[in-house]
DOKEPA-213827 format. One record per atom (N, C-alpha, C, CB): x, z, y. Coordinates in steps of 0.05 Angstrom, whole numbers, plus 5000, padded with zeros to 4 digits. Glycine has a CB too. Example, Ala and Ser with C-alpha at 12.3 -4.5 7.8 and 13.67 -1.06 7.14 Angstrom:
2
526451564886;524651564910;526451564934;522651814911;525751424955;527351434979;525851575001;528251144988;
This chain:
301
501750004976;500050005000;501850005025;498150255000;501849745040;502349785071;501050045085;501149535087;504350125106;504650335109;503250305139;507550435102;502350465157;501650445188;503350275207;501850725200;506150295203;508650265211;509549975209;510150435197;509349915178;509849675176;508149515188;510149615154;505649445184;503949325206;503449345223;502549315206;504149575234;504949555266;507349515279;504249765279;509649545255;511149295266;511649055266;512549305266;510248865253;509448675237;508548485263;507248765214;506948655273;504648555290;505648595322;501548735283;506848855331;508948835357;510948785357;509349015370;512548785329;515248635348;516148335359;517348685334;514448185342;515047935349;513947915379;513847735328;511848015388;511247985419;513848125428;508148145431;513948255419;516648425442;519548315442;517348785430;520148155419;521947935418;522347705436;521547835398;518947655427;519247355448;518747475485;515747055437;518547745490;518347805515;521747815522;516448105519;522647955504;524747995509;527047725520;525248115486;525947485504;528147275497;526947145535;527547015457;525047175531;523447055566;524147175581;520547065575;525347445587;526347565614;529047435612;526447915618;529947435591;533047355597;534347085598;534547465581;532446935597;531546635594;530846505624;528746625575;528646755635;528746645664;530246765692;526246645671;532646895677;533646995695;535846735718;535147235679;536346745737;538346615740;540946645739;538046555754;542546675720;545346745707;546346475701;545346945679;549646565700;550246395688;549946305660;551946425693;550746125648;549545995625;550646155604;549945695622;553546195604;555646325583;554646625582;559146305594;553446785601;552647035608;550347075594;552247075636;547846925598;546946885584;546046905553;547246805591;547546705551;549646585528;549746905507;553746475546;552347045523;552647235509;551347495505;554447265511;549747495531;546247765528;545347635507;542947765559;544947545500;542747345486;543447325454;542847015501;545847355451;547547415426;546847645413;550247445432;547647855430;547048175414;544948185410;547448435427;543048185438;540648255431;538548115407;539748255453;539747795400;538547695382;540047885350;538947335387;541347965351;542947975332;541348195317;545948035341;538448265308;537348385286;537148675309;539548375253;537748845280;537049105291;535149275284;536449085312;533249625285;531449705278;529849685298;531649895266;530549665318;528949705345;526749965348;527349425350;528650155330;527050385334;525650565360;528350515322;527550515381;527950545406;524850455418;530650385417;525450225415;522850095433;519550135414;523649685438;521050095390;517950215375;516650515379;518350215341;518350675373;518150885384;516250965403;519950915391;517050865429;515950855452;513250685452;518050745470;512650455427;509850295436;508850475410;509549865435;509550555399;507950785374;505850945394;510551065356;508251105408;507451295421;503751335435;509551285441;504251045452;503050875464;500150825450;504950645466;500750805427;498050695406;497151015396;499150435372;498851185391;496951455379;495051515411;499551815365;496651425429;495051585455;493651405465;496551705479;492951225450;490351045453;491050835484;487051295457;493150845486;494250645505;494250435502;496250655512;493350155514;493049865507;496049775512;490649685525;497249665486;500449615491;500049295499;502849685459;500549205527;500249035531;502648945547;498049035538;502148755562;505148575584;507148755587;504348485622;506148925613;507549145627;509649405606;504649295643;507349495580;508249595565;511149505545;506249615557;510649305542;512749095527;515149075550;511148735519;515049055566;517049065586;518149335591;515948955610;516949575586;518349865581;520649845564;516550085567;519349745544;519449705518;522249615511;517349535510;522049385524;523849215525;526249255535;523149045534;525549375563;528349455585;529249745564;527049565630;527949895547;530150115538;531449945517;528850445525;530949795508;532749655480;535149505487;531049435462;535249275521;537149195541;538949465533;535849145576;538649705545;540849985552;540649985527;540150305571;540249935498;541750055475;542549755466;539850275452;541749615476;544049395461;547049335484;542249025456;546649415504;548549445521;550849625516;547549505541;549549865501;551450035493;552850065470;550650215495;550749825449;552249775420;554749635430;550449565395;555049375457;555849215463;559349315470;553849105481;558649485496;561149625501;562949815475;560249815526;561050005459;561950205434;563749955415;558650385413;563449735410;564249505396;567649495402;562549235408;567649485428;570849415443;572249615429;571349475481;574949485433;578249545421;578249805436;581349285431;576749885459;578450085479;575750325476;579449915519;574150205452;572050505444;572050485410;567950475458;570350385409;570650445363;572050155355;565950445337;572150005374;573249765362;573149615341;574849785360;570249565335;569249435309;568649195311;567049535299;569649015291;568648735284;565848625279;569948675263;564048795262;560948725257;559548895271;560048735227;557448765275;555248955279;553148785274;555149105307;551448815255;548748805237;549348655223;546048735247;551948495212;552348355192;553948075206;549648315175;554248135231;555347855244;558147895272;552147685259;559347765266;562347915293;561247995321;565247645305;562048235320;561248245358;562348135376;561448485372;560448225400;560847995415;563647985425;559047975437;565048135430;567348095440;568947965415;568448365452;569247935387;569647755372;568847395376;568547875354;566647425392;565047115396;565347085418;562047055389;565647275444;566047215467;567547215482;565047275475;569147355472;571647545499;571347815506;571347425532;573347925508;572548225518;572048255545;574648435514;572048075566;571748055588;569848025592;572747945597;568147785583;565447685577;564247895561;565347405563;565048035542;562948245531;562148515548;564048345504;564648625571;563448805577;561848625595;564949055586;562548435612;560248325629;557348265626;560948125636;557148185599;555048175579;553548455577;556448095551;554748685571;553748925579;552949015598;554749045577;553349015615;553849115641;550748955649;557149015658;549748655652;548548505658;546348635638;549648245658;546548715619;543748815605;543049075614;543748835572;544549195619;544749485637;542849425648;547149565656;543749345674;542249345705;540049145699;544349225735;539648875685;537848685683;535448935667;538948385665;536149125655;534149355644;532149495668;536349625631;533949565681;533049735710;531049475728;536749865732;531849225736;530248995740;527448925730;531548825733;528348955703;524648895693;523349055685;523748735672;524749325687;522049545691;521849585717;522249835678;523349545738;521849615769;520849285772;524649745801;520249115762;519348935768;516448885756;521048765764;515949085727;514049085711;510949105733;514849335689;509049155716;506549185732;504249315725;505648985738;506949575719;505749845719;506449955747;506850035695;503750175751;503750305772;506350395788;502450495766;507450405806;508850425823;509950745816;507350335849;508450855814;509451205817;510551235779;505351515829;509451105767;509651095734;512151085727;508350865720;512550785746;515250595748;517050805759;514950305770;516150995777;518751065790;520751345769;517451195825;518051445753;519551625740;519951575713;518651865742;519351245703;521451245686;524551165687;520551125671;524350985718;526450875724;528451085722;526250745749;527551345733;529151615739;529851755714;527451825758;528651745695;529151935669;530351705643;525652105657;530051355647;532051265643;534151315648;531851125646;534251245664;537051285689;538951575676;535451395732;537651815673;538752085663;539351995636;536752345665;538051855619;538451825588;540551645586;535951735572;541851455601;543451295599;545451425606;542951095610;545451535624;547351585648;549751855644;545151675675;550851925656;553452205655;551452365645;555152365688;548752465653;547652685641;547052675611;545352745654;546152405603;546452275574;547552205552;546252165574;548051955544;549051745535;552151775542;547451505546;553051625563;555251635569;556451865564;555451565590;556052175581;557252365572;557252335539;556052595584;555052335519;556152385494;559052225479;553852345477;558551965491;559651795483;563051805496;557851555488;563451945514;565952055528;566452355506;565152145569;564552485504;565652775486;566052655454;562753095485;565452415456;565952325426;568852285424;564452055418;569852075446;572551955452;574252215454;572551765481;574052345465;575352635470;576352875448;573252765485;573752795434;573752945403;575552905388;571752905386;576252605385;577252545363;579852665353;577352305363;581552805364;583552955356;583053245362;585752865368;580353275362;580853585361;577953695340;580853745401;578353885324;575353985317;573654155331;575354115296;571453985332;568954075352;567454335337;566453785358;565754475355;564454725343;562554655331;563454925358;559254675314;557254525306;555654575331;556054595278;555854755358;554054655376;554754495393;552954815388;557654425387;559154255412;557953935399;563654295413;558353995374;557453635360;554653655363;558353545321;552653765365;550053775362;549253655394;549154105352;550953705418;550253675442;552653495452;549653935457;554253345433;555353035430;552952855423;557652995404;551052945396;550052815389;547252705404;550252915370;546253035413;543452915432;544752795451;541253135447;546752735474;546352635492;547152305480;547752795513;548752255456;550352065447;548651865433;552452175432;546952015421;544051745405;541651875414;543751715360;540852245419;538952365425;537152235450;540052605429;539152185468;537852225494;536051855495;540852325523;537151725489;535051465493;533151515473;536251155489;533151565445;531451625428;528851825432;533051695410;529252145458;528752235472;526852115487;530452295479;527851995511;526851805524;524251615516;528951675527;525551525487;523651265482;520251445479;524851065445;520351685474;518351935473;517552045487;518552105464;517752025509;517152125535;516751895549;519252285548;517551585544;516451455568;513451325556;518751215582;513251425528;511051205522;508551495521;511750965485;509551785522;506751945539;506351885564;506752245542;508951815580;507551735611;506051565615;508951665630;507051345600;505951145593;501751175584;508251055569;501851325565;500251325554;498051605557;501351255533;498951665587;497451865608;498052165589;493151765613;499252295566;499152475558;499552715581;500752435538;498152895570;497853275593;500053355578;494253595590;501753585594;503653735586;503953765565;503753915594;501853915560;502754055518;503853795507;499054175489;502253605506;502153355489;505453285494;499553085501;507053255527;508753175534;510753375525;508353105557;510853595509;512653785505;512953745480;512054045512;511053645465;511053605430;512553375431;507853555411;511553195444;512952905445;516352955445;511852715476;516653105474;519653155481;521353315450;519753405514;520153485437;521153635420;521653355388;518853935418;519053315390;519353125367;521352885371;516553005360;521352795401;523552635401;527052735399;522952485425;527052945412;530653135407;530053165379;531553535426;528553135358;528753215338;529553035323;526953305332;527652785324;528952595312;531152445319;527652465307;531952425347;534252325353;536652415335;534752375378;537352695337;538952905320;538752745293;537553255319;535752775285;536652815255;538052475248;533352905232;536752275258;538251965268;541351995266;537451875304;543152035279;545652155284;547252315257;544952345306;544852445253;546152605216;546052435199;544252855198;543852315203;544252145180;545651805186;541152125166;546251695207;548051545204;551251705192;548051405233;551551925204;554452065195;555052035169;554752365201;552152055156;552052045123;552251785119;549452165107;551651575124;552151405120;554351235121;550851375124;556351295141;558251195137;559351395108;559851155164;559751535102;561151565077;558951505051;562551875076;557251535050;555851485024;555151155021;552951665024;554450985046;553150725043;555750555040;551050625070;554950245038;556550085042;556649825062;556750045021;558549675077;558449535093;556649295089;560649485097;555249235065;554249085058;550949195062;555449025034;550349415059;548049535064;547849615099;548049785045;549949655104;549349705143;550149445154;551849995162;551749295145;551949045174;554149175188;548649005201;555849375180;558349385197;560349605179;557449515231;563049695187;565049745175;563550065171;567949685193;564750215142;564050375126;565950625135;564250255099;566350835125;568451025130;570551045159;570150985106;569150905180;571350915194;571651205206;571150705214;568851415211;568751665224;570851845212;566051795222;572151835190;574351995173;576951775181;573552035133;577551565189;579151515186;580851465219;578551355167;577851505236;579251635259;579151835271;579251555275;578852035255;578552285271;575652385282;580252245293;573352165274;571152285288;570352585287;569052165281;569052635302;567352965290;564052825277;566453265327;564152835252;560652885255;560353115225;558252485249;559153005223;556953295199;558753315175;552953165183;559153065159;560153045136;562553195135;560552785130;564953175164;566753215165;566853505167;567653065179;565653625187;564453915193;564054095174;562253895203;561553985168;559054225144;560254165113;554454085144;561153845107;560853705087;558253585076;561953825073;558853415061;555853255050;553853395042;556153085025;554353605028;551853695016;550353915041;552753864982;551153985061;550554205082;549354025092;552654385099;550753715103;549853575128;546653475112;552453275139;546353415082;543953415079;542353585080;543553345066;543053775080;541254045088;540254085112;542454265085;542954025125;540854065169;539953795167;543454105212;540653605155;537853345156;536253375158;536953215141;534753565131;532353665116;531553795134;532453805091;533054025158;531754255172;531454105198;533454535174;533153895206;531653815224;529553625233;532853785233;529153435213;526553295203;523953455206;526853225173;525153665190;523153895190;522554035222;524454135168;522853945232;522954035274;521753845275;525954035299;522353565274;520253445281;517653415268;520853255285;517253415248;514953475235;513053685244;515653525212;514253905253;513554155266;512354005294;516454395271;513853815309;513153775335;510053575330;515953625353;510953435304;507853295304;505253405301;507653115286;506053615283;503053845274;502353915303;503854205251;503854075320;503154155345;501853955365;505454255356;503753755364;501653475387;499153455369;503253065390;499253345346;495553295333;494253595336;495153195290;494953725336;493054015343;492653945374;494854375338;493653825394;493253855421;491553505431;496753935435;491053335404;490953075412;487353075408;493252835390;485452915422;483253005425;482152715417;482553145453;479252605414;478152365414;478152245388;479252215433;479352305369;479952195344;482852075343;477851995337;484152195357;487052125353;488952185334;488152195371;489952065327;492152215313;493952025309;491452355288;496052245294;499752175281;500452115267;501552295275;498351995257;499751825223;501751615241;496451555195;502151395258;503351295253;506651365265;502051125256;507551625276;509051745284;510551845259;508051905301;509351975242;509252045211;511351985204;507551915192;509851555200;511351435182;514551365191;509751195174;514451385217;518051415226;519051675213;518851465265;518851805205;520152025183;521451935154;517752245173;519451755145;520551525126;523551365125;518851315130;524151445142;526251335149;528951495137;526151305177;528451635142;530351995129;530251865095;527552445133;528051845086;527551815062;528551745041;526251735061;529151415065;530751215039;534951205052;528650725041;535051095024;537851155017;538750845024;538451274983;541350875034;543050705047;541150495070;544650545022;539050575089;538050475100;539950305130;536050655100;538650115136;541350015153;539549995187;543049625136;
């Protein structure tokens, strides 16, 4: 039996694809620029990020339409921007990513961070250009902006670089990790209650269930580079041991890091019981749920 999930991604992502491939299509750039936005972002992916956020959207009975898809869209720009730069010689320096050379393999490293950089800000563009409300627009622009930004993303992704020759505490890696995959994943949960008019309580379950799963996201990629294989992820295997990363495996070891898996899954699960106790009209979380599924299966990529 088709799951909630699968048919609802079945059925939104290809709109959100072809939205996607049209903002960057009518931009006026150069052609090679283009060219190479147009590379990553075609280049596969779970697009959990942006589903996330139009999930959200549908338990709260929100019509995911133009404007929405363009939320949608501009947070997946800031995470393919950031697969884009993490790729380079002068951060993890990897050859694949989803099964095909990155771009700085196909483009240049010059052209790739430019390539980045241009999905960055072209992000911030078509959500203040979108045609959602003005005041809507303004505070996601702003709590993007924090999830990407030094308070975010970047900071994790700097305490990562930093780490690598030294061993981190488990709350120092835990608050690598939310700001380092947490905080857009975060984000993608909070912009689709604004989105989707949610009241406080509702917006506090959301916020919790999203730090929750971001985290547990993060544990279990850690696991995966040592248990999966390059053939199952679309990119190089064991590299977190072989440069010094900090994550779980290395820390707790395998059998612990599956254990705070289990306990933190279990947080978000906690955060979903609490929002459906607060969700009114015949609403509900099945399809929030089935993103838990994900934990589930083995060597998932």
């Amino acid at each position: 039996m088709e799951s909630d999930l699968n048919s609802f991604r079945q059925e939104k992502l290809p709109l959100l694809e072809q939205q996607m491939k049209n903002f960057l299509q009518g931009l006026d750039a150069e052609k090679s620029l283009q060219k190479s936005m147009q590379y990553s972002l075609e280049s596969g992916g779970k697009r959990i990020r942006p589903l996330l956020m139009l999930a959200v959207c549908q338990v709260l009975k929100k019509r995911v339409d133009e404007p929405v898809f363009a939320a949608a869209g501009s947070l997946e720009f800031v995470h393919t921007y950031s697969l884009i730069h993490d790729d380079l010689p002068e951060m993890d320096n990897d050859d694949l990513r989803r099964g095909r050379p990155t771009n700085h393999k196909v483009f240049g490293q010059a052209e790739a961070v430019l390539a980045g950089d241009g999905l960055l800000t072209a992000s911030f563009e078509w959500l203040a250009n979108c045609q959602l409300p003005s005041e809507l627009k303004l505070k996601l622009i702003g709590l993007l902006a924090t999830a990407a930004g030094p308070q975010g993303m970047v900071s994790g992704q700097v305490a990562d670089i930093e780490g690598e020759h030294k061993e981190l505490k488990l709350a120092q890696l835990q608050l690598l990790h939310r700001r380092k995959t947490g905080a857009l994943i975060q984000y993608a949960c909070q912009a689709g209650g604004l989105i989707g008019d949610a009241n406080a309580r509702q917006m506090i379950y959301l916020t919790q269930f999203g730090q929750s799963f971001g985290l547990a996201f993060q544990i279990n990629d850690d696991i995966l580079d040592v248990v999966s294989t390059q053939e199952k992820l679309g990119k190089a295997v064991h590299k977190d041991q072989a440069e010094n990363k900090n994550t779980y495996p290395g820390l707790l070891g395998l059998k612990e890091s599956y254990s705070e898996l289990k306990r933190v899954v279990q947080k978000a699960k906690n955060a979903l019981e609490g929002l459906q106790k607060n969700l009114e009209n015949g609403k509900n979380t099945e399809l929030l749920w089935d993103f838990l599924d994900y934990f589930s299966r083995k060597g998932n990529a």
